[in-house]
C-alpha positions as CSV (number, residue, x, y, z in Angstrom):
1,X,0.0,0.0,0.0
2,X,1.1,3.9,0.2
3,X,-0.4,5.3,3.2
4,X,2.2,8.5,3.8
5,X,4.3,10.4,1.4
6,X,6.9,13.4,0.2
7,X,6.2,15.7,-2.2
8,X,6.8,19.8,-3.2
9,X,5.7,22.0,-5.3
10,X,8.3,24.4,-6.7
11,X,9.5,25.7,-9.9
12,X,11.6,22.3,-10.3
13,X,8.5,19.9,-10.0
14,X,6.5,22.7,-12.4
15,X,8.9,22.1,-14.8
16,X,9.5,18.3,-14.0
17,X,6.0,17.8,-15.4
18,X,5.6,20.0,-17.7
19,X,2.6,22.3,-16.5
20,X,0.7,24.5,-18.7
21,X,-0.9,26.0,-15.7
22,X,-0.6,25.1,-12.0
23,X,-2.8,26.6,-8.5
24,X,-0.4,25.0,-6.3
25,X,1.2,27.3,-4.2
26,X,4.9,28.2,-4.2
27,X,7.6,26.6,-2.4
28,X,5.6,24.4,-0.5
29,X,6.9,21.2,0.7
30,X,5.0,18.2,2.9
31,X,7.6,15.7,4.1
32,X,4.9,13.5,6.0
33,X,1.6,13.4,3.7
34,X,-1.5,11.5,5.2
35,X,-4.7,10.3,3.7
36,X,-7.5,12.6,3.9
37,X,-4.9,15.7,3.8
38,X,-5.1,18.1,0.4
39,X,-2.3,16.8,-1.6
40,X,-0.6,18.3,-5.0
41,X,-2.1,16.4,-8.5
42,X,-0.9,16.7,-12.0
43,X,-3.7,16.0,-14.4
44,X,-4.5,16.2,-17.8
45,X,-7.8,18.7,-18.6
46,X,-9.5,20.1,-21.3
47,X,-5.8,19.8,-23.5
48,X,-3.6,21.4,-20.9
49,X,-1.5,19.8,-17.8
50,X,-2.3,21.4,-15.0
51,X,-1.6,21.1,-11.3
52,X,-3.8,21.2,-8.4
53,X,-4.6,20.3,-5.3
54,X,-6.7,17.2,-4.1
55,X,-8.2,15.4,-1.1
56,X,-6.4,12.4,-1.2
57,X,-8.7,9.4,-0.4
58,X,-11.1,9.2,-3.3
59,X,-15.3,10.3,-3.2
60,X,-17.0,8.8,-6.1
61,X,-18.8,11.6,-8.1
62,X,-22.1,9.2,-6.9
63,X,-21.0,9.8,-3.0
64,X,-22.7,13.2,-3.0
65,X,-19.2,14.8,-1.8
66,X,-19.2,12.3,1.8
67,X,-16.2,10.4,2.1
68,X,-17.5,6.6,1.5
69,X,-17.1,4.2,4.7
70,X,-14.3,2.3,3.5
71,X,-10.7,3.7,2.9
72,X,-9.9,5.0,-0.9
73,X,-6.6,6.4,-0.7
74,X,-5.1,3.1,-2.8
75,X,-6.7,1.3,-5.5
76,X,-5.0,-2.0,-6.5
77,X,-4.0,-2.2,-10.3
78,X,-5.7,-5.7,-9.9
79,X,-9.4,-4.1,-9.6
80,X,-9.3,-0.4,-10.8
81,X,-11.5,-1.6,-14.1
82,X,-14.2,-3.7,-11.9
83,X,-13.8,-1.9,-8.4
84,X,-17.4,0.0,-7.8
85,X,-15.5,3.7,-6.6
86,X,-12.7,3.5,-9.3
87,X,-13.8,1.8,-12.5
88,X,-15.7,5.1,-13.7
89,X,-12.3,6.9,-13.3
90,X,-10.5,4.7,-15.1
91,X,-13.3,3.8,-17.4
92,X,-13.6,7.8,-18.4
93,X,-9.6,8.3,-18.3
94,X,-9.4,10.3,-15.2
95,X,-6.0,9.5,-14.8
96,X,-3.4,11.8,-12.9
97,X,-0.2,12.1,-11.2
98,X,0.4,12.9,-7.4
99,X,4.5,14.2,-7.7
100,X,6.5,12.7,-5.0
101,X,10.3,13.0,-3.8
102,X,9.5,9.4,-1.7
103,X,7.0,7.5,0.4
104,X,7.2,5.5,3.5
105,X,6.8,1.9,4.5
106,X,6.9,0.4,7.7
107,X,9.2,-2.9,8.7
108,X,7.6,-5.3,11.7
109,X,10.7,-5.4,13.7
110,X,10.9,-7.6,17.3
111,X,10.7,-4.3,18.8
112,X,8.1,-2.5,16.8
113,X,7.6,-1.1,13.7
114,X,10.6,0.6,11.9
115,X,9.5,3.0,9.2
116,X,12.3,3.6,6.3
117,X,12.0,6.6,3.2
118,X,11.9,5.0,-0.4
119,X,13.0,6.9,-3.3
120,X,14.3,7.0,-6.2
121,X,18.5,6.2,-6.0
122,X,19.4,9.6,-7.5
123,X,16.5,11.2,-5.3
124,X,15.2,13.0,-8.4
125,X,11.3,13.7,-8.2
126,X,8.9,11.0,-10.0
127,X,5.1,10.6,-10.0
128,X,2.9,8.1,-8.3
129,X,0.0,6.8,-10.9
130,X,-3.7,8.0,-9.4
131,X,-7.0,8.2,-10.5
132,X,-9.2,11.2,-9.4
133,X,-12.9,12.1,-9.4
134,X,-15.6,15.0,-9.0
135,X,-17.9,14.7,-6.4
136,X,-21.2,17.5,-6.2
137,X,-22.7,17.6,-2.3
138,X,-26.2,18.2,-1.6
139,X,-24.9,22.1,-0.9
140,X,-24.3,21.9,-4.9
141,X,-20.0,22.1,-3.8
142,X,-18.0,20.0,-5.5
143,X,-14.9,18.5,-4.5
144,X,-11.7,17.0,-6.1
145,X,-9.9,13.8,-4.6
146,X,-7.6,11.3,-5.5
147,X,-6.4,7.5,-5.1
148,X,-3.5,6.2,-5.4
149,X,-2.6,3.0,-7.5
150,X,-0.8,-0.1,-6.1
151,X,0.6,-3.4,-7.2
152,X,2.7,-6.1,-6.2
153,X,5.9,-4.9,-4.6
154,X,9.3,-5.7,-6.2
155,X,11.8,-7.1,-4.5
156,X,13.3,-4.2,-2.4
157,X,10.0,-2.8,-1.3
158,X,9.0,-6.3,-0.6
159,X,11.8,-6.9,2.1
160,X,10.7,-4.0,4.0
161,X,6.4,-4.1,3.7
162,X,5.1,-7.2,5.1
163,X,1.8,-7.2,2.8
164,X,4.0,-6.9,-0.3
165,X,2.5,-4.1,-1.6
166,X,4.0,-0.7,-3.6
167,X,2.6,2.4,-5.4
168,X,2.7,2.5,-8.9
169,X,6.1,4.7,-9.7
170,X,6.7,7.2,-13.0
171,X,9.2,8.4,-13.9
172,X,8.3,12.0,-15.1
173,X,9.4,11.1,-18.7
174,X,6.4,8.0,-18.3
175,X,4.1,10.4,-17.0
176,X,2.7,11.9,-20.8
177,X,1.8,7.8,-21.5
178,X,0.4,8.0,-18.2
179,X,-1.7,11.3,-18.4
180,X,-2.5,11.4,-22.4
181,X,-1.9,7.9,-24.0
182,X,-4.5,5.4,-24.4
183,X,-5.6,3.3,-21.7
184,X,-3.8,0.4,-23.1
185,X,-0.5,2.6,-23.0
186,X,-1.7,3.4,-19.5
187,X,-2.0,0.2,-18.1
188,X,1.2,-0.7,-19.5
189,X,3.1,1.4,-16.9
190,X,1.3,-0.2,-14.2
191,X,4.0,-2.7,-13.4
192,X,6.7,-2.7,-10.4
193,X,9.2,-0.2,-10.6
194,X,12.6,-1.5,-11.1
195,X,14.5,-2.4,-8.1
196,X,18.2,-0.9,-9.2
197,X,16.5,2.5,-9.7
198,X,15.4,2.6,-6.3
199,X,16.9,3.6,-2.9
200,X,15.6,2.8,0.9
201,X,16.8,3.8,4.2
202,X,15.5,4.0,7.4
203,X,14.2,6.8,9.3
204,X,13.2,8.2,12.6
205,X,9.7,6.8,14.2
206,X,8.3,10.1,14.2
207,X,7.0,9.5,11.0
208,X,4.4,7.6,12.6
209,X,2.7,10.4,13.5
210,X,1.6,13.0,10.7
211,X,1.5,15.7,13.0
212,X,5.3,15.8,12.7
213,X,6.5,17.6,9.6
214,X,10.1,18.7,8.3
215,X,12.8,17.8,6.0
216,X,14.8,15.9,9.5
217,X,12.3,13.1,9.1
218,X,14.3,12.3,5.8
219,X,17.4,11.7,7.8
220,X,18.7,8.3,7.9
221,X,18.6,6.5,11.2
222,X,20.0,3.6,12.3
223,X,18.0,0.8,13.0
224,X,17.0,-0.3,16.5
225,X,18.1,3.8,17.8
């Protein structure tokens, strides 16, 4: 699964993927992302890239704008055509792209839970695939969110989740395919990102908590401190 994140939103990322137009604002950075928190999205709309910002954990646009009973901040690549709050996503090509510097797994350790930062090995920025959708309430306000997609872990991300689960990774040069191509083309990126591309450490435990915030939480840690 993906459950917390690292992302930014700078001229860097702008250029990174290649916005037409963006409402993010400047300089910001979020080095411990939770679900249900506004996140920043790259999406394709009306012929322009654009970035914006989303609740992350999905509303169907039939949810009238409540947040459904069960979580939606992953859909598995397994289900996201048959899946009742992601198929019409998918299904209309709602794809988009929540940019991301790393994301956080937890290892089951004799004496707890030991969460380490995974990113890619030159820690360049890269997207994590999503779906998003448009929800109206009964007010007649609408609001964006987002999901993001997982799959079988590969081999590194594997040693350190103990459900075996990742998010889908893109690089930003994959993220066109992702964001413009076919669903076919899409799909195709849906795979495990390779292994030898990939970097993980560990890092402090105040992670845990998303109340804690700052670029020290990417600071490597050694394991069992």
């Amino acid at each position: 699964m993906c459950g917390r994140f690292v992302s930014k939103t700078d001229a860097e990322i702008e250029r990174a993927f290649a916005l037409t137009r963006s409402q993010w604002q400047k300089d910001w950075a979020g080095f411990n992302l939770a679900p249900s928190m506004p996140v920043p999205v790259v999406r394709n709309l009306d012929g322009e890239r654009e970035g914006v910002i989303m609740r992350w954990g999905l509303i169907p646009f039939w949810a009238r704008g409540v947040p459904p009973g069960y979580s939606t901040i992953n859909a598995r690549v397994e289900t996201i055509e048959t899946a009742a709050s992601f198929r019409g996503p998918w299904k209309r090509g709602q794809r988009c792209v929540i940019p991301a510097l790393g994301f956080y797994e937890w290892q089951q350790l004799a004496e707890g839970k030991q969460p380490w930062f995974i990113r890619m090995a030159g820690g360049e920025p890269f997207g994590l695939a999503g779906l998003w959708d448009r929800s109206a309430g009964s007010d007649g306000e609408s609001v964006d969110s987002c999901t993001i997609i997982t799959m079988p872990a590969n081999s590194l991300v594997a040693g350190i989740h103990a459900k075996g689960r990742m998010p889908g990774m893109l690089t930003t040069e994959a993220c066109s395919a992702w964001l413009e191509g076919t669903a076919a083309q899409a799909r195709a990126l849906l795979v495990p990102f390779p292994t030898h591309q990939m970097k993980a450490y560990p890092v402090s435990t105040r992670v845990n908590s998303p109340r804690n915030d700052g670029p020290d939480l990417l600071e490597r840690v050694e394991v069992g401190n």
